[in-house]
C-alpha positions as CSV (number, residue, x, y, z in Angstrom):
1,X,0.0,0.0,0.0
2,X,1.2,3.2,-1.1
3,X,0.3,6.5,1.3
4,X,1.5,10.7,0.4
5,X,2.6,12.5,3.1
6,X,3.2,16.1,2.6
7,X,6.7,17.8,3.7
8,X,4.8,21.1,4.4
9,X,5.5,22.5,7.8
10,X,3.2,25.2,9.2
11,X,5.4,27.7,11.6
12,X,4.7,31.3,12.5
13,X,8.3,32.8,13.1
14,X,8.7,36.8,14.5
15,X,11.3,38.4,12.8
16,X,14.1,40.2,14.2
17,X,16.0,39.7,17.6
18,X,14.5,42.7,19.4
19,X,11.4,40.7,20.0
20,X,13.3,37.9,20.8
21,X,13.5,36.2,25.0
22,X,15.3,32.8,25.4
23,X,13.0,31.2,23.2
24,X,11.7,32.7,20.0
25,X,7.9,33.3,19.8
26,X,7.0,30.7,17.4
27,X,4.3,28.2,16.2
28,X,5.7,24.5,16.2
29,X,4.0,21.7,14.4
30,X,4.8,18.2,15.4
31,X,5.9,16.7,12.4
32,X,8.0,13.1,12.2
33,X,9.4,15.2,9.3
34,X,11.0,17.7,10.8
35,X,14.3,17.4,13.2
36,X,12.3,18.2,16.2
37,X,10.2,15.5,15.2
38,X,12.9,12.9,16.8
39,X,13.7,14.4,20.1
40,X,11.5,11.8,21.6
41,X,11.7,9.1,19.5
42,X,14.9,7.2,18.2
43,X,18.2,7.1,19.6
44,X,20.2,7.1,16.1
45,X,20.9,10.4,14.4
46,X,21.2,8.8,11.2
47,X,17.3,9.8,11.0
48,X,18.6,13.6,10.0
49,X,21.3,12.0,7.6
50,X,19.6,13.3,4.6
51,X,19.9,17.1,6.0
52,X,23.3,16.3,7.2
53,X,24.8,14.8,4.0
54,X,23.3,18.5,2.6
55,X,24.9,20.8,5.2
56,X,28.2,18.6,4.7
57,X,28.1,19.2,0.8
58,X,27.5,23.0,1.3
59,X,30.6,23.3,3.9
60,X,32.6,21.4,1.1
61,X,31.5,24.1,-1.1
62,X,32.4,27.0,1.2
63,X,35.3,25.9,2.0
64,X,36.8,23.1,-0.3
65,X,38.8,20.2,0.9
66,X,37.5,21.0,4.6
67,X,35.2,18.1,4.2
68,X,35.6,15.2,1.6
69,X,33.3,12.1,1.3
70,X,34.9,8.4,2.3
71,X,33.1,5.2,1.9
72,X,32.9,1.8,4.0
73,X,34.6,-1.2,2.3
74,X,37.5,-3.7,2.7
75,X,38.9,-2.6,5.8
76,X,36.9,0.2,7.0
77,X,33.7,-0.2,8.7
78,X,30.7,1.4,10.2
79,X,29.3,0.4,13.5
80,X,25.8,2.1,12.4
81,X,23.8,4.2,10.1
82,X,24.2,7.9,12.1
83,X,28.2,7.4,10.7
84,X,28.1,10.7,8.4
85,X,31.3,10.2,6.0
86,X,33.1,13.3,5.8
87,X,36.1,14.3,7.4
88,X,38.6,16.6,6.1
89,X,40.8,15.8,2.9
90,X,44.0,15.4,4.8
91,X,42.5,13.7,7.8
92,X,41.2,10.9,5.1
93,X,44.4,10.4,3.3
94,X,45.7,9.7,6.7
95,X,42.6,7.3,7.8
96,X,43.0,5.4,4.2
97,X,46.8,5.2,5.1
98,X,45.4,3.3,8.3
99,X,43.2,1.2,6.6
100,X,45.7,-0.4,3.8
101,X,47.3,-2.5,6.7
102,X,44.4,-2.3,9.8
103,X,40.4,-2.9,9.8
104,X,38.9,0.4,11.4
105,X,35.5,0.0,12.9
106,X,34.2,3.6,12.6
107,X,31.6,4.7,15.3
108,X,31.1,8.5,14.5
109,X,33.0,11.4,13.0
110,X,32.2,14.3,11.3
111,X,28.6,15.6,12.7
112,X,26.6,18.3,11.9
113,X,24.7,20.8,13.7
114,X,21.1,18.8,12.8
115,X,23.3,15.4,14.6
116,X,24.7,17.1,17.6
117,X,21.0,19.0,18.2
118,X,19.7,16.0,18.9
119,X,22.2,14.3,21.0
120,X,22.0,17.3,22.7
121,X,18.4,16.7,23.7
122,X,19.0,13.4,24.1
123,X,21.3,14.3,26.5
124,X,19.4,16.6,28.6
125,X,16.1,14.2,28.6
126,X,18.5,11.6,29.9
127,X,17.5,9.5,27.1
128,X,19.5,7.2,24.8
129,X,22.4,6.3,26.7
130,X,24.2,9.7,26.0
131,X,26.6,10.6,29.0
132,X,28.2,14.0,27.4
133,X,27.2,16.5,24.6
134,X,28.3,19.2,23.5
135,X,25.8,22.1,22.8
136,X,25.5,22.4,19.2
137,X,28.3,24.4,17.5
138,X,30.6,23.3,19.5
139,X,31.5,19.5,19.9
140,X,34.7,18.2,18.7
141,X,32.9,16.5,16.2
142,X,32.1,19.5,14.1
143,X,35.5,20.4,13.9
144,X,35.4,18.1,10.4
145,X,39.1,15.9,12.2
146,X,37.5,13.7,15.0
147,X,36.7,9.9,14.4
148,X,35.6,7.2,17.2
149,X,37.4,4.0,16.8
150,X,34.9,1.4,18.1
151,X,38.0,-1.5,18.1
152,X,40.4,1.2,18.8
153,X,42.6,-0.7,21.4
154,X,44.3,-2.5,19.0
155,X,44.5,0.4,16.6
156,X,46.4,3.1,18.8
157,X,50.1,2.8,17.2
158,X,48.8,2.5,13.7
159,X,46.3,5.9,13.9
160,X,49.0,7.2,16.1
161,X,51.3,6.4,13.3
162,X,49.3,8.4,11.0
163,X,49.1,11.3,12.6
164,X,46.5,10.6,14.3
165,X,46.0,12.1,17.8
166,X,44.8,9.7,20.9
167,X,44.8,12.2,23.9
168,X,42.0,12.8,25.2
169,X,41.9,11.8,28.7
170,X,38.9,9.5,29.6
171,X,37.6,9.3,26.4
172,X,39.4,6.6,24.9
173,X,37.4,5.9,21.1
174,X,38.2,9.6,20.6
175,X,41.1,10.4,18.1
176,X,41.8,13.6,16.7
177,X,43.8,14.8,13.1
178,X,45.2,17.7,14.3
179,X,47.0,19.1,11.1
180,X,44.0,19.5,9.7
181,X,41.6,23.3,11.0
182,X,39.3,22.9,13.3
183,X,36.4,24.2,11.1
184,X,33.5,24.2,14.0
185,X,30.9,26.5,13.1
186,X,30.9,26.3,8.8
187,X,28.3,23.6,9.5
188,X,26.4,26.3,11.3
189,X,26.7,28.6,8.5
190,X,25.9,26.2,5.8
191,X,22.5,25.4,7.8
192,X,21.7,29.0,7.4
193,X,22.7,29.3,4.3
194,X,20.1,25.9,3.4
195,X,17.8,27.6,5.1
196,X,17.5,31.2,3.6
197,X,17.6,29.6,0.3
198,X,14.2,27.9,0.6
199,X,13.0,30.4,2.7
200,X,13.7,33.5,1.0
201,X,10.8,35.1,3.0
202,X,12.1,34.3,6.2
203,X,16.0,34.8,6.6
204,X,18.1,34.3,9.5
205,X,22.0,35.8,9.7
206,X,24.7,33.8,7.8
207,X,26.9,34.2,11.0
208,X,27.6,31.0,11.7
209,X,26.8,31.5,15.5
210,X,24.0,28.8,17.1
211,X,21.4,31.4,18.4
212,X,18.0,31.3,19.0
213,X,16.6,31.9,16.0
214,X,19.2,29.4,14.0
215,X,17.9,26.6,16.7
216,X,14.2,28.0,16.1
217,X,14.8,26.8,12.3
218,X,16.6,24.3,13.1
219,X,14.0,22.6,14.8
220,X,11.2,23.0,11.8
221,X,14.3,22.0,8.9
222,X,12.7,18.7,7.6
223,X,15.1,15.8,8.6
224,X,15.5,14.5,4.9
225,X,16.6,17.5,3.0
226,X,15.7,21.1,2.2
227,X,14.1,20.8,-1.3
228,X,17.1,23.7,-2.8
229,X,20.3,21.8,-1.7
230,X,23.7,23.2,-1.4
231,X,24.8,25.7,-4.1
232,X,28.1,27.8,-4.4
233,X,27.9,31.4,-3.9
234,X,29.6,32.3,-6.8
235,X,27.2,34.1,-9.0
236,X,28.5,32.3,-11.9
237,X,28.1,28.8,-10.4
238,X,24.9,29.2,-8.5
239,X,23.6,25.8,-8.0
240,X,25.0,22.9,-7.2
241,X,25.1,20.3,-10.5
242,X,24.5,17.3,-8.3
243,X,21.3,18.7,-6.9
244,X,18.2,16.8,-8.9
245,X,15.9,19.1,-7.2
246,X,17.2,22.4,-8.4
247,X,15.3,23.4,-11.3
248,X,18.2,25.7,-12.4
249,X,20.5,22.8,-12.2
250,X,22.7,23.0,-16.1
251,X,22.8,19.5,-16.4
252,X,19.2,18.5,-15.8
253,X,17.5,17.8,-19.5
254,X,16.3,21.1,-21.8
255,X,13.6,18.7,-23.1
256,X,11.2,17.2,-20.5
257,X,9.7,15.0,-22.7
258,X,13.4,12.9,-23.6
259,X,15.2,13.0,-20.7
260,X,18.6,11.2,-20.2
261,X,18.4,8.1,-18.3
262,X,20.2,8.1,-14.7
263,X,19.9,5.8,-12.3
264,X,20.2,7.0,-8.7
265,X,18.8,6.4,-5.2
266,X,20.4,8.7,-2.1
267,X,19.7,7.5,1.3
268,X,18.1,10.5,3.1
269,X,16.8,8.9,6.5
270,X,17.5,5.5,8.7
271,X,15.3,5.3,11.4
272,X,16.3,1.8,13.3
273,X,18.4,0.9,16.2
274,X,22.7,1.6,16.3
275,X,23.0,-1.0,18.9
276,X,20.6,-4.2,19.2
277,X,20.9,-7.4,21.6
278,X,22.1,-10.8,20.4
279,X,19.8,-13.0,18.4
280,X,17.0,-10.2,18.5
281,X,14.8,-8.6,15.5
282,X,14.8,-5.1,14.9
283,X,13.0,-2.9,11.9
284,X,15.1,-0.6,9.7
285,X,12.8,2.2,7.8
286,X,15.0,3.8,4.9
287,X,13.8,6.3,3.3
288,X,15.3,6.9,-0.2
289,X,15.7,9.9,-2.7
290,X,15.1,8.7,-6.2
291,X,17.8,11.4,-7.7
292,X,17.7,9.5,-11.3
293,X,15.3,10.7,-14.1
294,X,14.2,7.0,-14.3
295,X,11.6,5.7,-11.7
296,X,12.0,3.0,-10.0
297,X,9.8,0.1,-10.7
298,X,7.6,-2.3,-7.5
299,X,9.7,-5.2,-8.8
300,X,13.4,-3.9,-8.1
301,X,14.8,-6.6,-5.9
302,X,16.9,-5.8,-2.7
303,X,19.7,-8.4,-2.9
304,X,23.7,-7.9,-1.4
305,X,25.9,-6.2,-2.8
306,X,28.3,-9.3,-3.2
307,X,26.1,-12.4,-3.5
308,X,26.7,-13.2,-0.2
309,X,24.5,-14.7,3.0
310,X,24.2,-11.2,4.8
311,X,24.8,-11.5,8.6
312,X,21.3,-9.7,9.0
313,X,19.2,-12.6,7.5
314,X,15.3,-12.6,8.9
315,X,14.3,-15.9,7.5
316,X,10.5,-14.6,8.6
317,X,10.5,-11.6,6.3
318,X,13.4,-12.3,3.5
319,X,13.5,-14.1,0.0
320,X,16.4,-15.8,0.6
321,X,20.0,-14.9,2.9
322,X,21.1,-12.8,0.0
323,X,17.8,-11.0,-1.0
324,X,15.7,-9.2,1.5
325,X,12.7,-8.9,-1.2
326,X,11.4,-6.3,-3.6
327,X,11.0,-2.6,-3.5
328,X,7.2,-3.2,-3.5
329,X,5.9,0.1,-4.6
330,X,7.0,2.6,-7.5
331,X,9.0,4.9,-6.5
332,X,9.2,7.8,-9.4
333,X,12.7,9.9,-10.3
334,X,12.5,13.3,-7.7
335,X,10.4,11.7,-5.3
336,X,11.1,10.2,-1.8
337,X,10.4,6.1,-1.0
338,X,10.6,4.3,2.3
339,X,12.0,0.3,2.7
340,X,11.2,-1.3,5.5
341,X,14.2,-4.0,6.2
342,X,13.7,-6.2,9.4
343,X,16.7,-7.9,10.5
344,X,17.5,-10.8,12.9
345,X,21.5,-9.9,14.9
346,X,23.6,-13.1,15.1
347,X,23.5,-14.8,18.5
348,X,27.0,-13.0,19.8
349,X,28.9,-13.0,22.8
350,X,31.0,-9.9,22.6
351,X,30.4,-6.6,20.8
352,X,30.2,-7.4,16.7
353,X,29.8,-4.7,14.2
354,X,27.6,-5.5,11.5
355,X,27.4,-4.1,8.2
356,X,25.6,-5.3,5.2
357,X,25.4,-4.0,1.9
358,X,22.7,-4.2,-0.6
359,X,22.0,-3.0,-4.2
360,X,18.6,-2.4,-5.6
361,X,18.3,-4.4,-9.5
362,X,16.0,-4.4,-11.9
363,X,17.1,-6.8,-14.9
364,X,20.2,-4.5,-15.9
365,X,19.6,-1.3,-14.0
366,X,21.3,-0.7,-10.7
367,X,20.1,2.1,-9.0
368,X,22.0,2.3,-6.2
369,X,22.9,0.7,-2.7
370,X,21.1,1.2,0.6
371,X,23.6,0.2,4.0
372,X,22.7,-1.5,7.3
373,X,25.1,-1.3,10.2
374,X,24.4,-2.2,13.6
375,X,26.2,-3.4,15.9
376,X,25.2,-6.2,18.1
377,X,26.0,-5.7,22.0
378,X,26.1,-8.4,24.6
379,X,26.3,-5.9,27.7
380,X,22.8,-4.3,27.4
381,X,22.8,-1.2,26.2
382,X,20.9,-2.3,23.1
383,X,18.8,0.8,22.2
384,X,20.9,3.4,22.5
385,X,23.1,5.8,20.6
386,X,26.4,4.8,19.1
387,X,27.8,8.4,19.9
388,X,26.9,7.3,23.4
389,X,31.0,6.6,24.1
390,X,31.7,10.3,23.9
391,X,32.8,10.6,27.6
392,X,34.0,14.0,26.8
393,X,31.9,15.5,24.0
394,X,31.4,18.4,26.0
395,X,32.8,21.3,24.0
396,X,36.1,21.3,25.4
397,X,38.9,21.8,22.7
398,X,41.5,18.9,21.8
399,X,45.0,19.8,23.1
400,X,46.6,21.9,21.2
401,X,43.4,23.5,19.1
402,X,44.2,26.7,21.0
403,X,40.4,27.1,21.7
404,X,38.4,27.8,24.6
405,X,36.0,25.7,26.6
406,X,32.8,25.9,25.3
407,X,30.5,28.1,25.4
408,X,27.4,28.9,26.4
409,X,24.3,26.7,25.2
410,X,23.0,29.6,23.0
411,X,25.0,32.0,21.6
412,X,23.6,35.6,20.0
413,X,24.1,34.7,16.9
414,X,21.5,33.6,14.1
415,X,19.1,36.8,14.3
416,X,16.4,37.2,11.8
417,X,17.7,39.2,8.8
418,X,14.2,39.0,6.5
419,X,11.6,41.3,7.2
420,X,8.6,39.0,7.0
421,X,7.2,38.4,9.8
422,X,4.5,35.5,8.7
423,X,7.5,33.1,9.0
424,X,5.6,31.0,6.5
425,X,8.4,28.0,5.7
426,X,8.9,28.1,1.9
427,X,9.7,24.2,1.0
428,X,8.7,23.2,-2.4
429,X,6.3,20.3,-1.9
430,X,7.7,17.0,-1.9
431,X,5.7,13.8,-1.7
432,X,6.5,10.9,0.5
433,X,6.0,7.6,-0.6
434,X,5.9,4.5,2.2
435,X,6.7,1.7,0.8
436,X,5.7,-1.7,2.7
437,X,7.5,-4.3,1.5
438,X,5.0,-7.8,1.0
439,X,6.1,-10.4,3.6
440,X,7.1,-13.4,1.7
């Protein structure tokens, strides 16, 4: 069965900072949308990915080779879905040097502001496991050069090796790549920057300070992606030619009647567990962007990447160990479709990170790969957040960063620079598909 959901958000922001208190006068509207949607609910932050792979790619743009992508295979690994893959472009020549002669089981490193907002709350609800967090804007893990190293007792000398710093006292998964700037605050500023471009009647200051009114948006920003994504602010190169979305975008088809065929699914949201107990079922809801110009068809089976028995197998649910099913319901090019994936964890009797791989083929056509990493825990703390073994995500700088302790929860940046005081959020409509897949 096939159901729309709308993206629209109603909000009623006040313009300007002289009216402003601690909290901006605003309308919210509950939405499982939005990012304030998941204070509540979830302990994984991979259910903003979608924004966060957007506010990454508009830092990169700001500032190039601050944040490059990496990918998980042959020796590196992800212990979960909320693992964003950016780091900066030394810090990853570095990590890859690691990974030619040592596995590397990656539990978080670059976050953005959307990520650390809700371990944040998380934090201060006392919910998902989550000991320390920074306020947002100013954990180590925007500076675009942390990693947590799930196995990384036996991976000291070789990061170490590398470059790598492993000096933060009490915090042992933390390393740090300290050649590299500490660039906390671009992800800030490239939030705003998403934000005033689909809401051109409602701007906030590109200051790239975390103040109330860049939190007030913040919360209403829907949790898979602004409909405009990142674009360069170069006049001459003002959209971003990966962005499907942009109707400006140069290499997007003249004729809409013959356009090129591209195959491509982005993952935009995971909203399942980063830790599970052994032998235990748990339900992963991805929801995909379909960023070809071809749609993709009910019958596109879900099968691994490598032909191989995935470690995830649900005998109950799945068409076989190395097919999970089919897509079940069309999903057309621009528009956003959800896969539910339920997954049995191996019966285990010391921490195991999984990660399974799997492409989505019709006949010929692939149209991309969706990833599942868990990690199975013994010791009962199933349920909560990966980024949970961040004894010290607190603010305070790595040694020798030369910065401050943190500050404040709010600073004063982020006023209102737009005059309209009807707030009215300005995101092109953009359907939502749920796709149930038929139990076999």
């Amino acid at each position: 069965m096939t159901s729309l959901r709308g993206l629209m958000i109603l909000g009623s922001l006040l313009a300007g900072c002289a009216e402003m208190a601690s909290d901006p006068n605003l309308s919210e509207v509950s939405s499982d949308v939005t990012v304030s949607g998941y204070v509540s609910s979830t302990c994984s932050t991979s259910v903003v990915i979608g924004l966060s792979k957007q506010i990454a790619d508009q830092v990169a743009i700001d500032t190039p080779n601050s944040l490059v992508k990496f990918e998980a295979g042959g020796n590196l690994t992800f212990t979960s879905n909320a693992v964003l893959p950016y780091m900066s472009a030394n810090a990853k020549t570095a990590l890859m040097q690691v990974t030619a002669g040592s596995t590397i089981q990656v539990n978080s490193g670059f976050r953005t502001v959307a990520q650390q907002y809700l371990l944040y709350k998380w934090y201060q609800a006392g919910r998902c496991g989550i000991t320390a967090a920074a306020t947002p804007g100013n954990s180590n893990h925007q500076s675009g050069r942390a990693l947590d190293v799930q196995n990384y007792s036996g991976r000291v000398t070789a990061m170490t090796n590398k470059g790598w710093a492993h000096d933060v006292s009490g915090d042992p998964v933390h390393f740090d790549y300290l050649s590299s700037p500490d660039i906390r605050g671009k992800d800030v500023l490239a939030f705003q920057e998403l934000w005033n471009r689909n809401n051109p009647n409602d701007t906030i200051s590109e200051d790239g300070d975390y103040g109330p009114m860049t939190e007030a948006r913040l919360k209403l920003a829907p949790a898979t992606g602004f409909a405009l994504g990142p674009a360069a602010s170069d006049p001459t190169n003002p959209t971003d030619p990966t962005d499907p979305t942009d109707p400006t975008d140069p290499t997007q088809p003249t004729d809409p009647t013959n356009p090129p065929r591209v195959l491509g699914a982005n993952i935009v949201s995971v909203d399942g567990p980063d830790k599970m107990a052994p032998d235990a079922h748990a339900a992963f809801s991805i929801t995909l962007m379909n960023v070809g110009t071809v749609d993709i068809p009910a019958a596109t089976k879900i099968v691994t990447v490598d032909g191989q028995p995935s470690d995830l197998y649900d005998p109950d649910s799945w068409t076989s160990s190395t097919q999970v099913g089919t897509v079940g319901s069309l999903i057309r090019a621009g528009q956003l479709g959800t896969i539910d994936i339920d997954v049995i964890s191996p019966d285990v009797t010391e921490e195991t990170p999984l990660f399974s791989q799997f492409k989505l083929m019709n006949g010929s056509d692939n149209f991309g790969t969706i990833d599942v990493a868990v990690t199975v825990t013994p010791n009962g703390d199933d349920g909560t957040s990966s980024e949970n073994g961040d004894q010290h995500d607190d603010g305070t700088p790595a040694p020798g960063d030369g910065k401050s302790d943190a500050e404040s929860p709010l600073t004063t940046g982020g006023c209102s620079a737009g005059g309209n005081a009807s707030g009215l959020m300005m995101f092109a409509p953009l359907a939502l598909f749920a796709i149930r897949r038929r139990r076999r």
